[in-house]
N, C-alpha and C positions, 0 to 999 in steps of 0.2 A: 303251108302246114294244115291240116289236116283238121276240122271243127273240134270243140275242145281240146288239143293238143296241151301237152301241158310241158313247158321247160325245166331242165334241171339246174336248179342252182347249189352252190359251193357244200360238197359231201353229198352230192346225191339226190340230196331231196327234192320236192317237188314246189317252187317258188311260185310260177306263174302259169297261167294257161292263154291260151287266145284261139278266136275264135270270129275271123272278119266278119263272116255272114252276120252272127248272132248280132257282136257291136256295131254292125251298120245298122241293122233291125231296131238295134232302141240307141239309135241317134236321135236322138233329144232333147233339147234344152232343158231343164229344170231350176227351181230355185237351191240353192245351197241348202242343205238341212242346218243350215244355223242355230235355228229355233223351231217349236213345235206348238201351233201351228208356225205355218211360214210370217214375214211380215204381211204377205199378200191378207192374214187373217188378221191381223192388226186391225183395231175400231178407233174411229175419232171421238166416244165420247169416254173415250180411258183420257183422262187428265193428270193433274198435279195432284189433286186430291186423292184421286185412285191409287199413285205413286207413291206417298208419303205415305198412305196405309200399307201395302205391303212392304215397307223399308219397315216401319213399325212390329207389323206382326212377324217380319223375318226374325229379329233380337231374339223370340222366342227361341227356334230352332236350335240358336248359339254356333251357327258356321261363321265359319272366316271368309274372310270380304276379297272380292278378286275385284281390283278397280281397272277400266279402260278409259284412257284419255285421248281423244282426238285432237291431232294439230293439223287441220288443214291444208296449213302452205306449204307451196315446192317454188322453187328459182323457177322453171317451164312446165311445161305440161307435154307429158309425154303420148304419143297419139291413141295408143292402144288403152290409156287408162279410164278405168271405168269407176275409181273412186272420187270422194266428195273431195274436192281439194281447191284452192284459189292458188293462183301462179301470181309471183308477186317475188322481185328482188329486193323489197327491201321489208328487212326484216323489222323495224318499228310499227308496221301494219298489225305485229303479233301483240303488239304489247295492251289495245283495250280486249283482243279476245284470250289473252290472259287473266284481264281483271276482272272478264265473267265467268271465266272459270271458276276461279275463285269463289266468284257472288255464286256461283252451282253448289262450290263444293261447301260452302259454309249452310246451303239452304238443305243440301244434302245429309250434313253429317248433323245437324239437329235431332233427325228421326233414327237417327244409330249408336247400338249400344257402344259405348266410346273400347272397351274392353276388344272389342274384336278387333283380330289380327289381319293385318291386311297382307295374305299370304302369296297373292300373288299381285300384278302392276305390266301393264300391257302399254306404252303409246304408240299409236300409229296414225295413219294419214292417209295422205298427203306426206309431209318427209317431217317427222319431230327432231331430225336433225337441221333442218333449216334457221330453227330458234338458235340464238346463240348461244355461248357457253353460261352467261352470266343468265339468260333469260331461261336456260334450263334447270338452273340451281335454284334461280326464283319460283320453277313452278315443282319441281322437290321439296322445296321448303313451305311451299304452299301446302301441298298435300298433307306434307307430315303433320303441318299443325292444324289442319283438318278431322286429319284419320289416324294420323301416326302410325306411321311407316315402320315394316318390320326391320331388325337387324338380323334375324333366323338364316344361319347355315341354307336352311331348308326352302327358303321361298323363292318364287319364280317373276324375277325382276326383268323384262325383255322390253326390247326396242326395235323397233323400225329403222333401217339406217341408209339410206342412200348413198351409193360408195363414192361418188360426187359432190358431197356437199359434208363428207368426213374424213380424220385423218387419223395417224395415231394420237394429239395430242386428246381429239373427240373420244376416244375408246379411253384413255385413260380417265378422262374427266368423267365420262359415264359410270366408269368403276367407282371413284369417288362417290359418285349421288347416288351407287346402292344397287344398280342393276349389274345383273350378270348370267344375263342372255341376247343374244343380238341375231336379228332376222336381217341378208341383206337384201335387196335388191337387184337382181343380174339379168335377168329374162336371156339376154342372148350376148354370146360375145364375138359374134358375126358383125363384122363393122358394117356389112352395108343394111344387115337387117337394124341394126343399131339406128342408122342413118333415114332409113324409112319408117321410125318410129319416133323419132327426134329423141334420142335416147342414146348417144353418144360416147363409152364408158368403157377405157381400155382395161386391159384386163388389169393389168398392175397395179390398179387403184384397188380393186379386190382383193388380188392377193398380200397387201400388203397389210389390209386391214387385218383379212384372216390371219396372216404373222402375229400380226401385234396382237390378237385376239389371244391366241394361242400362247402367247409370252406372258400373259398379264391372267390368265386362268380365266377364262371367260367359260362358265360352267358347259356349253351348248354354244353353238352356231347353227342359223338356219340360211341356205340360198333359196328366193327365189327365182324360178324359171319359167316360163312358156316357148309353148307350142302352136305352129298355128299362125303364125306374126308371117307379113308382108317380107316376102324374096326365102322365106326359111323353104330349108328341102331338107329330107332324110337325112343326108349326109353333111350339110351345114349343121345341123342340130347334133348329129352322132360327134362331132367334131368340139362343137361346147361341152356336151355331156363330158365329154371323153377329159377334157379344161376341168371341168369343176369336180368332176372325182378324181384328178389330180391332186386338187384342193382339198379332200378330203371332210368339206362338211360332216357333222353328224347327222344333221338332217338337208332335207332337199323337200322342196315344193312344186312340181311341176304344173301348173294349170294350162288348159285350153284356154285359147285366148278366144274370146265369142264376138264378133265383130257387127254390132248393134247402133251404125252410126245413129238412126234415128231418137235413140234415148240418150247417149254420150256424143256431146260435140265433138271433141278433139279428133274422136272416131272417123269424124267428115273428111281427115288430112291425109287418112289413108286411102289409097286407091286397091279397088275390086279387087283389080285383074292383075293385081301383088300378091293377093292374097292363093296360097297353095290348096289345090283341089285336096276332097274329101281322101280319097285315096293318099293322097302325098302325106295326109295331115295325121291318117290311122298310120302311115307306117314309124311317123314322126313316136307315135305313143309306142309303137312296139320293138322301136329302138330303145327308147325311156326305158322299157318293164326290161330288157334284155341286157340294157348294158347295166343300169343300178343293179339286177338280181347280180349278174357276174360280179359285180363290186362287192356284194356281201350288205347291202341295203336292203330293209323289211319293206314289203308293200304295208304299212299301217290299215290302207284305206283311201278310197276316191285320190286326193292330188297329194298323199302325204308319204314321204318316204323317212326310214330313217337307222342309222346303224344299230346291229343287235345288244348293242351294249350302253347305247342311249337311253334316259327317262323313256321315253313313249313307249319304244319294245318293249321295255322292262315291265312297264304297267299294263300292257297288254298281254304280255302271257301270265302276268298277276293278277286279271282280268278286275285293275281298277283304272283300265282309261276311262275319261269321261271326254266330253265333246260339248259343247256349248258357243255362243254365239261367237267367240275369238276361237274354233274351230278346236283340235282336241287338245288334252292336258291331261300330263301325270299327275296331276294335284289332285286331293278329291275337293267334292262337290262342294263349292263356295258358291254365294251370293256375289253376282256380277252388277255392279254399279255402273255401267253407262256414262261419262263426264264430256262434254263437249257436241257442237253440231253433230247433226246426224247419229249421235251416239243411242246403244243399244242396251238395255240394263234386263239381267233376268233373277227379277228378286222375289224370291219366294214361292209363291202360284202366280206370280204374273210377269207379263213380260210391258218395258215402257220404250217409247223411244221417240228424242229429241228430234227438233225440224232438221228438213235435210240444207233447209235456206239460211242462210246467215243471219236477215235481216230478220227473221223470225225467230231464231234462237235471242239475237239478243234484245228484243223488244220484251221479249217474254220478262228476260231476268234484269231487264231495265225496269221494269213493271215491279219488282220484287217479288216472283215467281217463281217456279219450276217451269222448264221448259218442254216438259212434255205435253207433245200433240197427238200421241195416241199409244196405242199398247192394248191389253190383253188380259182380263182375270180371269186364267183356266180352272175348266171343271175337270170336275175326279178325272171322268172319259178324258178331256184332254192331259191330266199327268198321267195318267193309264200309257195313252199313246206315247207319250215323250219317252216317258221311259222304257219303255220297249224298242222304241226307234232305236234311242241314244246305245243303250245295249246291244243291238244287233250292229250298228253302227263300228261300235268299238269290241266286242268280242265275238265278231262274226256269229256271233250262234246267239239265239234266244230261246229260254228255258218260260215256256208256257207256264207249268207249274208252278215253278219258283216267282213269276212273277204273280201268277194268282195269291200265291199264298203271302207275297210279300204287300199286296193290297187286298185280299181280304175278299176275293172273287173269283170265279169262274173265267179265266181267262180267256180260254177258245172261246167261250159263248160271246164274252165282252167285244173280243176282239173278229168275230166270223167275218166283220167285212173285208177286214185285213187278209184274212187267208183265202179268202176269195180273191180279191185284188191278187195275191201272190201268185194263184193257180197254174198263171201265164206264165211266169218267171220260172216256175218247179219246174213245169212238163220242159221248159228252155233249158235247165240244168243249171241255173242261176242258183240255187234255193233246193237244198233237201230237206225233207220232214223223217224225224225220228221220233213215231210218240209224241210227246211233248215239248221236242225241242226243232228249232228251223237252224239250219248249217249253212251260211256262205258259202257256194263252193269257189275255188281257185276263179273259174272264170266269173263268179258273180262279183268277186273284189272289185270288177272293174268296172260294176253299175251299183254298186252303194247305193248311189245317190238314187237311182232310181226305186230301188230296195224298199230307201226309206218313204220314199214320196207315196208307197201303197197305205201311211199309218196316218194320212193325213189326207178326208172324205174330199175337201176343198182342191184337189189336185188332180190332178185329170190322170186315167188308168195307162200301162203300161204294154206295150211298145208304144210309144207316141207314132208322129206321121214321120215320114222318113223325110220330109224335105226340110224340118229340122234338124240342127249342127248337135255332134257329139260333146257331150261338158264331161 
């Protein structure tokens, strides 16, 4: 096909574009735009104290609280993963970093107005289905008499769920404790790619969850997937895809998988010359973009897909997605609390976050501490940037004006190095300028990420080197 080609999806319209050359051209790793700065601009001398202050001045604002709780453990360790997690079968291991959760959430919710709604609730990992039923109620009940947990129709209560270590009785008992959203885990349901990742997971375990999901009103479902994984080909992946829109998720996640043994151990179990060339790996994504558009699935953004009648679309063509460190949300803009190892909080003008080590998280709160080891208090220039990112991010277009006028500045001039950084991207057909607003086009959906990395000075310019991997 043809440089910007663009595909028709369902009534005509124009869904997807592609463009091999361009997307080989800025193959390049990047960090997730999580957050603004990245954590790469994280400082060590943002402490507890620094933390406790914007939990404080946040109360002013009067947002609703979106909490994220990290559980570490998984039964194994599967080879491609690149999160913080301990592999451990037994599950009484969980029970003292339970009881620093706890000693968190109690040091936590000291500095917060009790009034606020806790609108939304996110755990993940590692597998938070690995805790058991009783150790899950304990720590719902923990929360609540913390924060107090909403009962609202309206809030966004999700779970991590690994289709291995749950069942229907797990999905019912979930509904009980309040949640009602569930993220699963699939990556591939190619048994031997399964097998070269230690990852093991027939499909029936999936679909029966989705069943039961679907029987018990589980407001959303999300699959994850990758691309990219050891023995996968075009047609092994066309062939899941093809499995999981069966399934009919609402949403779907597709990520590149980035194969970084030297930072991730488990990485070390996979072998090179498993792994599918550059070429095999683009066509692997232009399967993705071709058979989801044919489903009737929205490209949102970077690795997120999601049906037209879903929260995220809905809020994107209402243009109130937002996007933040648990990636995007129909919700609006809450104060993100951070609970657990490694965890990530963006409260206020700053952003905090816990040790990625264990034995440092909990020396800290054995200390009778907060266990942040560093973080961020942004200037104007950086909420300037964030929000601009976050907006082009989620409504493909950003309105110079409107944002000026919404801080009280001359935007282009604030922002000239940003549109210089972009320059590259325009003449590329990534990025149109209208006056005072910049357009995503079709084919730049599929560099977001890189989009956004021009609003943050600390990040190196765009196209990167070519002998870095596509994300």
């Amino acid at each position: 096909m043809s440089a910007h080609a663009t595909r028709e999806g369902p009534g005509g319209s124009a869904q997807f574009a592609w463009d091999p050359v361009l997307l080989r051209r800025y193959d390049a790793c990047g960090p997730r735009p999580t957050s603004h700065p990245t954590a790469l601009g994280f400082r060590e001398d943002f402490g507890p104290d620094d933390f406790t202050a914007a939990l404080a001045r946040s109360n002013d604002a009067g947002r609703a609280l979106s909490l994220y709780v990290h559980v570490p453990f998984c039964r194994q360790a599967c080879f491609y993963c690149a999160c913080n997690k301990i592999a451990t079968g037994d599950t009484r291991l969980a029970e003292p970093y339970l009881s620093r959760l706890d000693r968190e959430m109690v040091l936590t919710s000291r500095h917060l107005d009790a009034a606020r709604e806790v609108q939304q609730l996110h755990w993940g990992g590692g597998t938070p289905t690995f805790l058991t039923l009783d150790q899950m109620s304990d720590l719902i009940d923990r929360l609540d008499a913390r924060f107090g947990l909403s009962g609202s129709r309206e809030r966004d209560y999700a779970i991590e769920i690994d289709p291995r270590e749950a069942n229907v009785l797990t999905l019912r008992h979930l509904q009980a404790l309040g949640f009602n959203r569930l993220s699963l885990g699939v990556q591939d349901l190619d048994l031997r790619v399964q097998q070269a990742i230690n990852r093991v997971q027939p499909r029936v375990l999936t679909e029966s969850l989705i069943d039961e999901a679907d029987r018990l009103g589980f407001r959303s479902l999300n699959l994850d997937l990758i691309y990219g994984l050891p023995l996968q080909t075009r047609d092994s992946f066309a062939e899941t895809l093809a499995q999981v829109i069966a399934m009919a998720p609402a949403r779907l996640s597709v990520f590149h998988y980035a194969h970084l043994p030297e930072r991730f151990t488990p990485q070390r179990r996979i072998h090179a010359e498993d792994l599918p060339g550059p070429e095999e790996t683009l066509a692997m994504l232009h399967t993705t973009l071709e058979m989801l558009t044919a489903a009737g699935y929205v490209h949102i953004g970077m690795d997120h897909f999601a049906r037209p009648d879903d929260s995220l679309a809905k809020a994107q063509r209402q243009g109130s997605l937002t996007h933040d460190v648990r990636g995007y949300s129909s919700h609006a803009r809450c104060d993100l609390v951070g609970l657990g190892v490694s965890a990530i909080s963006r409260v206020d003008d700053a952003y905090a976050r816990n040790p990625v080590g264990l034995a440092a998280y909990e020396a800290a709160l054995d200390a009778g501490r907060l266990a942040t080891d560093r973080g961020r208090r942004l200037t104007f220039d950086d909420c300037l940037r964030r929000h601009a990112s976050e907006r082009l991010i989620c409504d493909l277009s950003l309105d110079l004006e409107a944002l000026g006028q919404a801080f009280g500045v001359d935007a282009e001039a604030r922002l000239a190095d940003v549109l210089a950084r972009l320059e590259g991207a325009e003449r590329d057909g990534l990025v149109e300028r209208a006056g005072p607003r910049l357009v995503v086009t079709p084919i730049g959906r599929l560099l977001l990420r890189h989009l956004a990395m021009a609003f943050d000075p600390q990040l190196p310019d765009q196209p990167a080197s070519p002998r870095s991997r596509l994300r």
